[in-house]
LUMVEX-821607 format. One record per atom (N, C-alpha, C): residue in three letters; x, y, z. Coordinates in steps of 0.1 Angstrom, whole numbers, plus 2048, in hexadecimal, padded with zeros to 3 digits. Example, Ala and Ser with C-alpha at 12.3 -4.5 7.8 and 13.67 -1.06 7.14 Angstrom:
<sites>
ala8847C784Eala87B7D384Eala8847DF84Eser8807EA847ser8897F5847ser88180084F
</sites>
This chain:
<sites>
unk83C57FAC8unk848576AC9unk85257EAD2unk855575AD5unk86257BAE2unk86F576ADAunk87A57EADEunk88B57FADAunk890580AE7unk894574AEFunk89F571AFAunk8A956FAF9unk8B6571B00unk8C1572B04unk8C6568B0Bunk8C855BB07unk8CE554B15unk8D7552B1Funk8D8553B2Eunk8DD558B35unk8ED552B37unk8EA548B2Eunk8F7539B2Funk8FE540B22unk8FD54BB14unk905553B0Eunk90F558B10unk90B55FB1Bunk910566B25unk91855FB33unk915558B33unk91554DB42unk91F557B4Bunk92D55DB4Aunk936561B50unk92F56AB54unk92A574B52unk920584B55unk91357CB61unk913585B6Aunk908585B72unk8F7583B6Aunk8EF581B70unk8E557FB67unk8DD58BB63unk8DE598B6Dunk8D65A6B6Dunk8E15ABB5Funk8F25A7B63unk8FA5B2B55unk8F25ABB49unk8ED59EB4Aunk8E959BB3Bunk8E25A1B3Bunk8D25A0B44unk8C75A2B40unk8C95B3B3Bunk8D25BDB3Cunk8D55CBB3Aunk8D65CAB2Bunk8E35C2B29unk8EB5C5B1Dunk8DE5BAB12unk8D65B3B16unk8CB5B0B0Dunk8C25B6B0Dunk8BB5C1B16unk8B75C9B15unk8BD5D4B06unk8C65D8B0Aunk8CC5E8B06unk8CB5DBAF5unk8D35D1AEDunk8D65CBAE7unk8CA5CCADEunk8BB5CCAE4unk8B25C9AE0unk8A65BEAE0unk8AC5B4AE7unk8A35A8AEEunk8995ADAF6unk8915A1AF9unk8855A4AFEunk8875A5B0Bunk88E598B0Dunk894596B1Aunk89D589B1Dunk89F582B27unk8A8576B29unk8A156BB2Aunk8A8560B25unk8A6554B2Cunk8B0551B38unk8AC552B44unk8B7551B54unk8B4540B51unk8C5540B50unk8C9530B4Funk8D152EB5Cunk8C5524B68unk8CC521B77unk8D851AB7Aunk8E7523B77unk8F551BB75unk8FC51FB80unk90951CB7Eunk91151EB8Aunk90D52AB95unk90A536B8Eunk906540B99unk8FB540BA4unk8F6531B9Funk8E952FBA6unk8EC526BB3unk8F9520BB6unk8FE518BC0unk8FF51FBCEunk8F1512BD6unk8F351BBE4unk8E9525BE7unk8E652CBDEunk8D8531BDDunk8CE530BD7unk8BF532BDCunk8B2531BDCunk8B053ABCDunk8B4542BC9unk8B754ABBDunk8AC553BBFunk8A5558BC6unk899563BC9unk8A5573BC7unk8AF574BCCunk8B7581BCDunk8BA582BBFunk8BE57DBB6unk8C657DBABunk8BF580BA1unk8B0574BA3unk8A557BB99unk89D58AB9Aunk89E58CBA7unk89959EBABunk8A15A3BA3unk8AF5A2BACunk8BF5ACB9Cunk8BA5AEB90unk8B75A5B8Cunk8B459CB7Cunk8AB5A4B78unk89F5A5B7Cunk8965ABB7Aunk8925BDB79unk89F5C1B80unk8A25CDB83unk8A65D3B75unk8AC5CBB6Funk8B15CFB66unk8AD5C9B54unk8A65C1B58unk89F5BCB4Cunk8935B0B4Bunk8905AAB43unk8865A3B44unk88A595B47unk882589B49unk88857CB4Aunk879571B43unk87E572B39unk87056DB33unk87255DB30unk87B558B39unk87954BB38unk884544B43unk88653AB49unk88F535B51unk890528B55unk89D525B53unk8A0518B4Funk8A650DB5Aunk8A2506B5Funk8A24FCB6Aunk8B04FAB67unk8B84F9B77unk8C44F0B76unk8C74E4B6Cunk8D54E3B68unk8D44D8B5Eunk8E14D1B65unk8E64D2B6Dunk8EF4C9B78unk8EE4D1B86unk8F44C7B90unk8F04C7B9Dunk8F34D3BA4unk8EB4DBBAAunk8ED4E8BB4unk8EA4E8BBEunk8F64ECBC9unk8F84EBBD4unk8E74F0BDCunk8E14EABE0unk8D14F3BE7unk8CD4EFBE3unk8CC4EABD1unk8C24E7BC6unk8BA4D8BCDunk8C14D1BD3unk8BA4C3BD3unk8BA4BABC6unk8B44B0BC5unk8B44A7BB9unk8AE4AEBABunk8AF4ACBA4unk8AD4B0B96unk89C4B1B94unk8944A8B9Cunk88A4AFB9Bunk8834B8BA5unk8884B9BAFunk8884C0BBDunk88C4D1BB6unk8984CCBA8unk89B4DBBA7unk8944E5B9Dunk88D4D9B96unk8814DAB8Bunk8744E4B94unk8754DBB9Cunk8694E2BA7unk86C4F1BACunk8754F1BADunk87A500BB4unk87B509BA7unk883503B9Cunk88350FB94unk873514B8Funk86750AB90unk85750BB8Eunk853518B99unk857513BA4unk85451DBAEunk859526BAEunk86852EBA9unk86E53CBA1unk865540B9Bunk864535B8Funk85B540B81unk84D542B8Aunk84453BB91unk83C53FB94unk83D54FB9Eunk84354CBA6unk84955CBB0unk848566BA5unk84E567B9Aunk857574B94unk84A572B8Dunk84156CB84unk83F56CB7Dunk84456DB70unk84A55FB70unk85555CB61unk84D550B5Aunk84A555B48unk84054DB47unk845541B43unk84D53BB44unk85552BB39unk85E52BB49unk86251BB44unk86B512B51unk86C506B45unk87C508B3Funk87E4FCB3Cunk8894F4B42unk88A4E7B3Funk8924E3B42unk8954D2B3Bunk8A14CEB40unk8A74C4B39unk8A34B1B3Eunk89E4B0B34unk89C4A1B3Bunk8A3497B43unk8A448DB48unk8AF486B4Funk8B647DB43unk8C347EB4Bunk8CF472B41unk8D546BB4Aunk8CF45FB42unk8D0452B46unk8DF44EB45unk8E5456B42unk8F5454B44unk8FC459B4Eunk8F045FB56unk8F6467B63unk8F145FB6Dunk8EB453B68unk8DD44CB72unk8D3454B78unk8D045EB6Funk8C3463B78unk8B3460B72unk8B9452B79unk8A8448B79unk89F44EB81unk8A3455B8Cunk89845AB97unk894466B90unk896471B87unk89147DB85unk887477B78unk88D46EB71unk88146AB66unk873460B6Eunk87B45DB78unk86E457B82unk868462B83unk86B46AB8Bunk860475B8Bunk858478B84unk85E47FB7Aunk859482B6Funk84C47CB66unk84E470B66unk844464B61unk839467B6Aunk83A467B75unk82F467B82unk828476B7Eunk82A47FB76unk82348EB79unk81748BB6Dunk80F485B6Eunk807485B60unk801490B5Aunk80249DB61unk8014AAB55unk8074B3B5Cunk8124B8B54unk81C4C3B5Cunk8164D1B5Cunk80C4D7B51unk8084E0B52unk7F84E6B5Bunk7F54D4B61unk7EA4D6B6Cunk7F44D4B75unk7FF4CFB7Aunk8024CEB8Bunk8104D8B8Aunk8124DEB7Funk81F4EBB83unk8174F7B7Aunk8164F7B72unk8114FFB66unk809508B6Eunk803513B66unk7F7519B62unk7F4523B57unk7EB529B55unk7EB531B4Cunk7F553AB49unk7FD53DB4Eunk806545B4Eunk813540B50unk817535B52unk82252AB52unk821522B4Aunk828520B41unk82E514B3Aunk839508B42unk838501B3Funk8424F7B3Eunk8444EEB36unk8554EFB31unk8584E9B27unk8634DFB29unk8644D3B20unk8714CBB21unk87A4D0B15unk8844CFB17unk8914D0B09unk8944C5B06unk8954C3AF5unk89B4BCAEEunk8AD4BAAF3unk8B34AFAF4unk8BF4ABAF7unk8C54AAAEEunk8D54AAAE8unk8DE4A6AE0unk8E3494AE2unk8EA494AD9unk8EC485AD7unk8FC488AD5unk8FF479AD8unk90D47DAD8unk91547CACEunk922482ACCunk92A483AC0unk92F477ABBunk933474AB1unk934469AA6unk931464AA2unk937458A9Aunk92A451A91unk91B44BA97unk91F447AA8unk91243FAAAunk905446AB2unk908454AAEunk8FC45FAB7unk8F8455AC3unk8FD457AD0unk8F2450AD8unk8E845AADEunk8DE45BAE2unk8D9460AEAunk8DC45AAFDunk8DF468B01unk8E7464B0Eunk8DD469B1Bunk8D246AB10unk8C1477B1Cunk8BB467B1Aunk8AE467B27unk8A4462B21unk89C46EB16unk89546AB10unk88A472B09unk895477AFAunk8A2471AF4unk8A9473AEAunk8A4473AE0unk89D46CADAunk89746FACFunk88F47BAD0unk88A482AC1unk87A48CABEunk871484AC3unk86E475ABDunk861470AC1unk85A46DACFunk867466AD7unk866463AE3unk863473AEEunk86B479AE9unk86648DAEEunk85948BAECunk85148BAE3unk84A494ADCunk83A48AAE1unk84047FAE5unk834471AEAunk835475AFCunk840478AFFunk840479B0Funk83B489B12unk83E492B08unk83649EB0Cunk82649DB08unk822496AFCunk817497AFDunk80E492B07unk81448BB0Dunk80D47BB14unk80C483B24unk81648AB29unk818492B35unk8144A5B31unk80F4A9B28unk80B4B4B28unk81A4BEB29unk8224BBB22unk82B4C7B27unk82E4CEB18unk8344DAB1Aunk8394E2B0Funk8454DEB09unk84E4E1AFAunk8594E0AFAunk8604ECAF5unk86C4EAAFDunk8794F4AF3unk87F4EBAECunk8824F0AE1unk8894ECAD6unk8964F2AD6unk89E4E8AD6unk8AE4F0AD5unk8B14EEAC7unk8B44F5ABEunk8BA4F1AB3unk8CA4E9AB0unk8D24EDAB5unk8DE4EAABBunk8E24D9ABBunk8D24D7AC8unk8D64CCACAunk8D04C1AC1unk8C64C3ABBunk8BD4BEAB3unk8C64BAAA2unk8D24C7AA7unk8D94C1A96unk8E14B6A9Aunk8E24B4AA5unk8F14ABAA9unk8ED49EAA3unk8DE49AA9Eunk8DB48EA9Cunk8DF48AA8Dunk8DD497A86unk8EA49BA7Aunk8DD491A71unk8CF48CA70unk8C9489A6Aunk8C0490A60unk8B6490A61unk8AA499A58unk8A64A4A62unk8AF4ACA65unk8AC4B8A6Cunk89E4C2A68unk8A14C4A5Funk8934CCA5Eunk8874C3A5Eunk8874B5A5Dunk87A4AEA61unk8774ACA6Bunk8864AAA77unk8814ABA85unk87C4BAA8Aunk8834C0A81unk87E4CEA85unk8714D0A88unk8694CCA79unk85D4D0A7Bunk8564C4A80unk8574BCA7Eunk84F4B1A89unk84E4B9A95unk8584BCA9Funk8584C3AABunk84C4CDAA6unk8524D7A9Funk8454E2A9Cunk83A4DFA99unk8344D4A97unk8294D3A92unk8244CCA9Eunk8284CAAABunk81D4C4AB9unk8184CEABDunk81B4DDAB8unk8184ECABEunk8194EBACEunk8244E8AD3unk8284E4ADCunk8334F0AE1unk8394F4AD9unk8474F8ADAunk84550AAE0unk84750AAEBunk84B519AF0unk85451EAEEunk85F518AEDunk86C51FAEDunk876519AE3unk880522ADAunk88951DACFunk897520ADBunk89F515AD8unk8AC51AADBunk8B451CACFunk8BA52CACBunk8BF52BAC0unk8CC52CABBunk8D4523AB6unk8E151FAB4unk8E651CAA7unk8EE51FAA7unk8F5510A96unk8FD506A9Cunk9024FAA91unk9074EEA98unk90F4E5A89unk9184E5A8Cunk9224E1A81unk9314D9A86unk92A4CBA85unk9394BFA86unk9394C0A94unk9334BDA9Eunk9314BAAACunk9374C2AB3unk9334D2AADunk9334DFAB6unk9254E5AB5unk9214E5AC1unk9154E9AC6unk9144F3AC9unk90A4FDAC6unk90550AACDunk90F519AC7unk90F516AB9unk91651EAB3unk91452AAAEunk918538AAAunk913543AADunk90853EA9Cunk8FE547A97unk8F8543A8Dunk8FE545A7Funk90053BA76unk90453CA6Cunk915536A6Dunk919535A74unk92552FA78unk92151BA75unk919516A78unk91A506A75unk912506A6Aunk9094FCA67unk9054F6A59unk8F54F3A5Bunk8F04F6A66unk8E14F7A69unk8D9500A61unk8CE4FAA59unk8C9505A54unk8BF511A59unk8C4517A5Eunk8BD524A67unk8B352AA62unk8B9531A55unk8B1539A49unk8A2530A49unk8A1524A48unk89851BA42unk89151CA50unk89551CA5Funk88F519A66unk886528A6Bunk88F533A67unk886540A6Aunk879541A5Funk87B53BA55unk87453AA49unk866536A4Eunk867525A4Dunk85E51FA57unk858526A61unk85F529A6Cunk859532A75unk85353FA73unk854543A68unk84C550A65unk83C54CA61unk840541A55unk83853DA4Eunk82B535A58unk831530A63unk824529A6Dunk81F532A75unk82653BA74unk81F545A83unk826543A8Dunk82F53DA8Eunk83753BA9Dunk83754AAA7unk833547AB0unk82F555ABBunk837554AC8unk83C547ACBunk841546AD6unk84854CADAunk856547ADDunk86454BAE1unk86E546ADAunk87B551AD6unk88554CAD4unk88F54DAD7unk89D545AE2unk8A6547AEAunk8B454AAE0unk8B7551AE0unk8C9552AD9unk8D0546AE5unk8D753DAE6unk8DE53AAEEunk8EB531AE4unk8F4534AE9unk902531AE3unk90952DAEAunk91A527AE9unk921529AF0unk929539AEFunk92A536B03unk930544B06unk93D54BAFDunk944542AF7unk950547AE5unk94D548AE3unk93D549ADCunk93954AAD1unk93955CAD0unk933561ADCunk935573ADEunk93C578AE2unk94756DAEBunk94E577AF4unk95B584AEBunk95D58AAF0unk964592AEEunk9685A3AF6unk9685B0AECunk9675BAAFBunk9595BDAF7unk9545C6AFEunk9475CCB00unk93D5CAAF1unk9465D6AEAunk9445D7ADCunk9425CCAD2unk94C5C6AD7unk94B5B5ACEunk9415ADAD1unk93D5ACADEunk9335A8AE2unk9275ACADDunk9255B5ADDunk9195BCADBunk9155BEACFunk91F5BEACAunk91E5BBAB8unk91A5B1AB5unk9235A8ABDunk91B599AB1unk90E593ABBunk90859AAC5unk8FE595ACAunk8F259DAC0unk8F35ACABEunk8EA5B4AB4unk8EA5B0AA4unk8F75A7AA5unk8F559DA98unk8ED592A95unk8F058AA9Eunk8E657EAA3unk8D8580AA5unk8D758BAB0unk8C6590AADunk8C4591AA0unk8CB598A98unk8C559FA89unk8C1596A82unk8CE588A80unk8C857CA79unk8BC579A7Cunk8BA574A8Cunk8AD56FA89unk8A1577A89unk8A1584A8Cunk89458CA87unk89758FA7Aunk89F58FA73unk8A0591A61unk89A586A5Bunk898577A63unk89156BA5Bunk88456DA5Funk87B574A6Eunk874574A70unk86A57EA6Eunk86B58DA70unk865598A71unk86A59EA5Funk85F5A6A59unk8615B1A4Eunk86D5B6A51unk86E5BDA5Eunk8765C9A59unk87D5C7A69unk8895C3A68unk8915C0A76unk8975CDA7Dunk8945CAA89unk8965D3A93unk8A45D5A98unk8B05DFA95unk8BC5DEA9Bunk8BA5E8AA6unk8C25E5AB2unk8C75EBABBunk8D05F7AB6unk8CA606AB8unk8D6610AB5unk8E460CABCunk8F1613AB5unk8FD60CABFunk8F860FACBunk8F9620ACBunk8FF629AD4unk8F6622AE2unk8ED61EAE0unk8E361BAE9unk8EA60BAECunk8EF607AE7unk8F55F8AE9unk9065FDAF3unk90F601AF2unk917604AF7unk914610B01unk90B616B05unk90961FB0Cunk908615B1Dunk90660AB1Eunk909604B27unk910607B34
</sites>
């Protein structure tokens, strides 16, 4: 199993300072989430940096428009052709919302009838992410593919992987641990995104909202889950100075290798602030 760092935690920090301080922290390595720093360029220099300094074990397709990127699945394509260069083994990314009208990216998409024969290979994954629904009483779904079922029928049907965001998957504020494991049980899922989520605040540090985590490391031990698992929060959720930071990131690791592993692995400080 892998322990990633996502690069959107951090978002203000370059993507190499993360991949360092998740290194030194204890992670395996990053998930490089393609955001603002990616405007304008090809992103080949940035992942070399990146790489210099730590690992990138997964990377995440633009999720709004970049300057170079081209259309949403033009950018899908390019981030495929990164992970293939570096050799980065997962490319996820976010389905289209039909609230943005992007009828043409779910056109595409429909048209690829197996993603892991015409992008994929043995050594590449590709996955779709679960989407949030929106706040109040009448949850809409604002993605195509909003529901678990409709996900879980369009990945089977087109061959693709999934990430599971937890976060987003509570927003539906229903039988969460049944969509949980329904998701878990297509053995589909490469990547966790891991969060808490309480009263329509998403991406919360863990143990801060009302998600049941404990239950979900539980689960996960108990099936064998081997894949990947991404810490990604909002950037509050750690910010602070150095120290602060690095504390409650070597916290966050701990929880979830404390639900997962016998005997959890902490990062010595001195080795954490030696930075």
């Amino acid at each position: 199993m892998k322990f990633l760092l996502s690069s959107g935690t951090l978002y203000k920090k370059s993507p190499w300072v993360v991949a360092e301080i998740a290194h030194r922290v204890g992670f395996d390595g990053i998930e490089l989430v393609l955001g603002y720093g990616f405007q304008g360029v090809n992103g080949e220099r940035e992942i070399k940096a990146t790489l210099k300094r730590g690992t990138i074990g997964s990377i995440h397709a633009p999720f709004y428009r970049l300057k170079g990127w081209g259309t949403p699945f033009e950018a899908l394509q390019k981030t495929i052709t990164l992970a293939e260069k570096f050799k980065i083994p997962l490319v996820t990314f976010h389905p289209p919302r039909w609230l943005d009208l992007e009828f043409g990216f779910f056109h595409h998409l429909k048209q690829v009838k197996d993603f892991q024969e015409r992008f994929g290979n043995r050594f590449l994954s590709i996955a779709v992410e679960n989407m949030p629904v929106s706040h109040g009483l009448l949850k809409i779904g604002t993605y195509f593919l909003s529901s678990p079922d409709a996900l879980i029928k369009f990945a089977t049907v087109h061959n693709l992987y999934l990430t599971l965001d937890l976060s987003h998957l509570g927003t539906r504020e229903t039988d969460f641990l049944g969509d949980f494991q329904k998701i878990m049980a297509t053995n589909r899922v490469k990547n966790i995104h891991f969060s808490d989520y309480k009263d329509g605040h998403e991406h919360l540090f863990p143990g801060r909202g009302h998600l049941p985590l404990k239950k979900v490391l539980e689960t996960l031990k108990r099936t064998h889950y081997n894949e990947t698992i991404s810490l990604e929060t909002f950037p509050r959720e750690i910010e602070g100075d150095f120290r602060e930071m690095t504390d409650r990131l070597t916290k966050a690791l701990g929880f979830i290798k404390s639900g997962i592993e016998h005997q959890p692995r902490y990062s010595p400080k001195e080795a954490v602030y030696g930075i």
